[in-house]
C-alpha positions as CSV (number, residue, x, y, z in Angstrom):
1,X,5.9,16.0,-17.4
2,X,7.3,12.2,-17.9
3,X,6.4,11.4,-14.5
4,X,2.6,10.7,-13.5
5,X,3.1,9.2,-10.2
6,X,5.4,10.3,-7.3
7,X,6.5,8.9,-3.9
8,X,8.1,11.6,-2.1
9,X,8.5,12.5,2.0
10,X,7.3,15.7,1.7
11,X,4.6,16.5,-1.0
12,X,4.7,20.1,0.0
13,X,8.0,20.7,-1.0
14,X,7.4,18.6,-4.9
15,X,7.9,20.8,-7.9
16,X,6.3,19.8,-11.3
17,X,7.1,21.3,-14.0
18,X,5.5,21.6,-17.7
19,X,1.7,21.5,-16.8
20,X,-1.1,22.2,-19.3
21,X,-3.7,25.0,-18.7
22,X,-6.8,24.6,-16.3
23,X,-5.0,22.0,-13.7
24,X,-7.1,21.1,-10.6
25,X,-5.4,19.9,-7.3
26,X,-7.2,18.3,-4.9
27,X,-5.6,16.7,-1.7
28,X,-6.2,14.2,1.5
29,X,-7.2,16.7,4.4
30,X,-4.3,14.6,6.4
31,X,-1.8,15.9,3.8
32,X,0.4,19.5,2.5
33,X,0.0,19.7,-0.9
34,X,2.8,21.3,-3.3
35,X,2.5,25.0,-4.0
36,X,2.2,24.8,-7.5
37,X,1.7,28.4,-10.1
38,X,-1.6,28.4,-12.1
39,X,-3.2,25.3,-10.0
40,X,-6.5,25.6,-8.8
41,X,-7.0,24.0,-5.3
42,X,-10.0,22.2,-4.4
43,X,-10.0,20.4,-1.0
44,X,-10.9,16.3,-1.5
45,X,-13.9,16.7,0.9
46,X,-15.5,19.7,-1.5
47,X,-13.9,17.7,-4.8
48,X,-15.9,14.6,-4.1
49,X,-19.2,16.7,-4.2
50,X,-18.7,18.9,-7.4
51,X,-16.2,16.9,-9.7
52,X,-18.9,16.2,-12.0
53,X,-19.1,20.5,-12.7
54,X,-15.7,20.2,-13.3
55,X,-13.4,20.4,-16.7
56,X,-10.0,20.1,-16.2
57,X,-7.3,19.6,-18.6
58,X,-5.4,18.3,-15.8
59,X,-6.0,16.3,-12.0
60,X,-3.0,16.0,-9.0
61,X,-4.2,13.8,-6.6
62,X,-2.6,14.2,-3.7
63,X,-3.0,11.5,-0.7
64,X,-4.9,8.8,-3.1
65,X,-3.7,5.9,0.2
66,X,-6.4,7.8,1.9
67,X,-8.6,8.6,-0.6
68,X,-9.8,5.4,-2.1
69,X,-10.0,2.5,0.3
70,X,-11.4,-1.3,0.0
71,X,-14.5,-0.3,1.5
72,X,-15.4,3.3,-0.7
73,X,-13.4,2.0,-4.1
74,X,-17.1,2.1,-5.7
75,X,-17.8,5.4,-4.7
76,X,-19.1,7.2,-7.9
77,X,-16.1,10.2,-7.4
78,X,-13.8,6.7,-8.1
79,X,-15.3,5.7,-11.2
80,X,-15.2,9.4,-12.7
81,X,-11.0,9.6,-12.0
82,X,-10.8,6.1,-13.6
83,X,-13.5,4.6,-16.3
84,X,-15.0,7.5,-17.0
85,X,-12.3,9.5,-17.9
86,X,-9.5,7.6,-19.4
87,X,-8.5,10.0,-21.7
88,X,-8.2,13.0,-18.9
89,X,-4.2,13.4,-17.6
90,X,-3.7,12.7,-13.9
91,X,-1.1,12.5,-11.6
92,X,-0.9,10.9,-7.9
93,X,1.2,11.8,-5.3
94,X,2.1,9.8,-2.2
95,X,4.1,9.6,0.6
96,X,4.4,5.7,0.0
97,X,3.3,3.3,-2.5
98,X,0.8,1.7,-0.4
99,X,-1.0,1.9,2.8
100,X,-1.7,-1.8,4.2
101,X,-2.2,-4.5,1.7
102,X,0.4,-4.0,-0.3
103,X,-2.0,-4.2,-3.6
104,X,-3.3,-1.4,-3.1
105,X,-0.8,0.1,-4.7
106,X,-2.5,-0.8,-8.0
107,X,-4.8,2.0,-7.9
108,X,-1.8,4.7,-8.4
109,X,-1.3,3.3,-11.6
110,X,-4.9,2.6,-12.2
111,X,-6.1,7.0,-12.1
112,X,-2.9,7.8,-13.9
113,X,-3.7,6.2,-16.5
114,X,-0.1,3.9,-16.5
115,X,-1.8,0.3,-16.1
116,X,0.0,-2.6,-17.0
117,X,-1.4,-4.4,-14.6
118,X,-3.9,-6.0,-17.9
119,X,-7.3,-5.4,-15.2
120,X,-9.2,-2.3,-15.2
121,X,-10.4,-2.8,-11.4
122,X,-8.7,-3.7,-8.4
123,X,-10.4,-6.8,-7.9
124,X,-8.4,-9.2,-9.3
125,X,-5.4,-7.6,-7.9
126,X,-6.7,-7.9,-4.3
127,X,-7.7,-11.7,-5.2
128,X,-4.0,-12.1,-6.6
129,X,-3.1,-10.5,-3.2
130,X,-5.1,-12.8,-1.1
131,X,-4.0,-15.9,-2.7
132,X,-0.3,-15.4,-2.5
133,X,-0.3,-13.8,1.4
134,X,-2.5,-17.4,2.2
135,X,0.3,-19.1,0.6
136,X,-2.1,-20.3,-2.3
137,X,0.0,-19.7,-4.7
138,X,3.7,-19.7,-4.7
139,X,4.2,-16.4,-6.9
140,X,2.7,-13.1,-7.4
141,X,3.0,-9.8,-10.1
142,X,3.2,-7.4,-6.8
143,X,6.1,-9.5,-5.4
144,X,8.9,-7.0,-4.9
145,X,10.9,-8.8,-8.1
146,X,8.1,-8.8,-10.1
147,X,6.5,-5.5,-9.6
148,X,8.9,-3.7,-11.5
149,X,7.9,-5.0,-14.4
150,X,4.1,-3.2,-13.8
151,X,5.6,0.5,-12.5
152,X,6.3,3.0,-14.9
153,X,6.4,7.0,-15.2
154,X,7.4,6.6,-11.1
155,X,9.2,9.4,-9.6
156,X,10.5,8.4,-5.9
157,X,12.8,9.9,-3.6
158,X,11.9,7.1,-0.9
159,X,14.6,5.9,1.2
160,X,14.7,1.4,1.1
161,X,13.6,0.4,4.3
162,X,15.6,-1.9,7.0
163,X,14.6,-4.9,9.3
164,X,16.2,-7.5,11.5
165,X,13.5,-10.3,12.5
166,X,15.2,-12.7,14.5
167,X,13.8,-16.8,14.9
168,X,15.5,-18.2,18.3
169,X,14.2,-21.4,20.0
170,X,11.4,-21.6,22.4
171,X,11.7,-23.5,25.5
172,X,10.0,-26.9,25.6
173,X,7.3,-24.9,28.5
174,X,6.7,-22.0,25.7
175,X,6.4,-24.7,23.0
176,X,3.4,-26.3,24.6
177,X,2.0,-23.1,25.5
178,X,1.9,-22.7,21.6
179,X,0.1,-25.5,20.5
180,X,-2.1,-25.1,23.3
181,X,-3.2,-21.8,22.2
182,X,-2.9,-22.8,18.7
183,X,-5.9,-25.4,19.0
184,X,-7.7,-23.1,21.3
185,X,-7.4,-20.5,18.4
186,X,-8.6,-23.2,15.6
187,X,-11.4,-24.2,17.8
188,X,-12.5,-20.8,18.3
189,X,-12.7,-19.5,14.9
190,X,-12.9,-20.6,11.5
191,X,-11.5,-17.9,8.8
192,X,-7.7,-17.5,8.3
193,X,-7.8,-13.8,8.8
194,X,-9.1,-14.8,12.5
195,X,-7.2,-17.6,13.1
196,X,-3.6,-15.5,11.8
197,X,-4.6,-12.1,13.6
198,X,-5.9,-13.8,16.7
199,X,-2.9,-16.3,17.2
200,X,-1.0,-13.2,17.0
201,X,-2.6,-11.4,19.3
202,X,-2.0,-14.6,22.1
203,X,1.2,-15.1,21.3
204,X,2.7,-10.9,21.5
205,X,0.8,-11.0,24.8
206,X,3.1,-14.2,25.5
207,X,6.0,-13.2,24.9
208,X,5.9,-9.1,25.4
209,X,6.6,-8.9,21.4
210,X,5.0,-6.0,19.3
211,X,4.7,-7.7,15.9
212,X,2.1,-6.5,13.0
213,X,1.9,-6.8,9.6
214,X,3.6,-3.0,9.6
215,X,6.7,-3.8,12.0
216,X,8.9,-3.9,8.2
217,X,8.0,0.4,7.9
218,X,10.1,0.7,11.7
219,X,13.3,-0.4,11.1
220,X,12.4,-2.5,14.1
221,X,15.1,-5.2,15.2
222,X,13.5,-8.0,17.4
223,X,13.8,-11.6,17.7
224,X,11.0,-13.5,17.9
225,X,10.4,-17.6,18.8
226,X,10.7,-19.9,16.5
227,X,7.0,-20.9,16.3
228,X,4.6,-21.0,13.2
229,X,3.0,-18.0,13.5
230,X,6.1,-15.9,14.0
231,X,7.5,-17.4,10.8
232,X,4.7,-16.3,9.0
233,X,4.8,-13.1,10.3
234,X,8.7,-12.6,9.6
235,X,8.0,-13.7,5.9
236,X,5.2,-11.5,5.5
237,X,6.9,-8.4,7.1
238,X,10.3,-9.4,4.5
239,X,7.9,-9.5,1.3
240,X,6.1,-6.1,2.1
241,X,9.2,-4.5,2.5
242,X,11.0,-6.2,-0.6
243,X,7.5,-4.5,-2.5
244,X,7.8,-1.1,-0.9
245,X,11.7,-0.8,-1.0
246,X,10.8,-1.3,-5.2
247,X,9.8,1.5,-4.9
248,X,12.2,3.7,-3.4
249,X,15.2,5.8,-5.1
250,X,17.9,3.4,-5.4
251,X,15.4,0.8,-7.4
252,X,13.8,3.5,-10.2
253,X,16.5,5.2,-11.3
């Protein structure tokens, strides 16, 4: 059992060999897990209420994107797979590396005990997160170069991910319409997350564009105007996919 953490299509069909005795599996209602011999199943729902009753030599976790969010990453069932259990073996099993924010993918490492991240919560990560994606800071460890120095014990069979994003100039009429909305946007609100998501938001509506943060997982091929928010948005789609395609089969082998 080298591996601790895998990123796979289809869970259900993972085979893991070389398990100790007394291995619990508990798994993400929205996922399959793997049929594995001698593994006691314990749906996540029902494992969140009796894990403390529990002694296992072993923990799968199977669907931890879903499991542990921003908003229930203090739950008390969180603390037990991480601080209070260090020692205990665990593996996590995905179908990607992360789900949104692409530093979330810290918390594989962090219940599998494989953290070279050098923090013991997720905190800091996120912070690191924040300040790079508001252009802050001009680097970041969970850049796709640099995140392979932090991933280790990562089995994937992940296929790198594709995108065309396309910057073509705006007319002189569309360029007005953007600043015009772009100080009706700054007037409005006064956060960047509302300033960013809103702009968007006016400017797709604009120019018939579906453009998110998650356009890099579609292998979408669109051209977009050559306007500030659009650049943004292009650069942002480029470094998550450069961070999830580090993950992917041709990059950890």
């Amino acid at each position: 059992m080298e591996n601790k953490i895998y990123f796979v299509k289809q869970p259900e069909s993972l085979s893991i060999d070389d398990l100790p005795e007394n291995v619990i599996l508990t798994w993400h209602p929205m996922y399959q897990p793997p049929n594995i011999k001698g593994v006691e199943y314990i749906e996540w729902e029902k494992f969140k209420i009796m894990y403390s009753q529990l002694e296992p030599g072993l923990i799968i976790l199977v669907g931890l994107n879903r499991m542990i969010t921003p908003s229930n990453r203090c739950d008390y069932v969180h603390e037990y797979l991480t601080t209070m259990t260090p020692n205990m073996p665990k593996i996590s099993i995905d179908v990607s590396p992360f789900m949104g924010e692409p530093w979330r993918l810290f918390f594989h490492y962090l219940f599998a005990g494989v953290n070279d991240f050098g923090v013991n919560y997720s905190y800091p990560i996120e912070r690191e997160w924040q300040d790079w994606f508001y252009r802050e800071t001009n680097d970041c460890r969970l850049s796709g170069e640099n995140i392979k120095l932090f991933i280790r014990h990562t089995y994937s069979d992940l296929t790198p991910l594709k995108m065309n994003l396309e910057l073509f100039e705006p007319s002189d009429v569309d360029e007005k319409w953007y600043e015009e909305a772009r100080s009706f946007v700054f007037e409005k609100f006064d956060t960047p997350k509302l300033l960013i998501s809103n702009l968007l938001k006016l400017s797709n509506k604009r120019f018939g564009i579906d453009l998110d943060y998650d356009t890099y997982l579609k292998g979408a091929h669109v051209k977009l105007p050559n306007l500030g928010i659009y650049r943004f948005m292009k650069e942002e789609n480029e470094r998550r996919m450069n961070i999830y395609n580090a993950f992917t089969n041709e990059n950890l082998q």
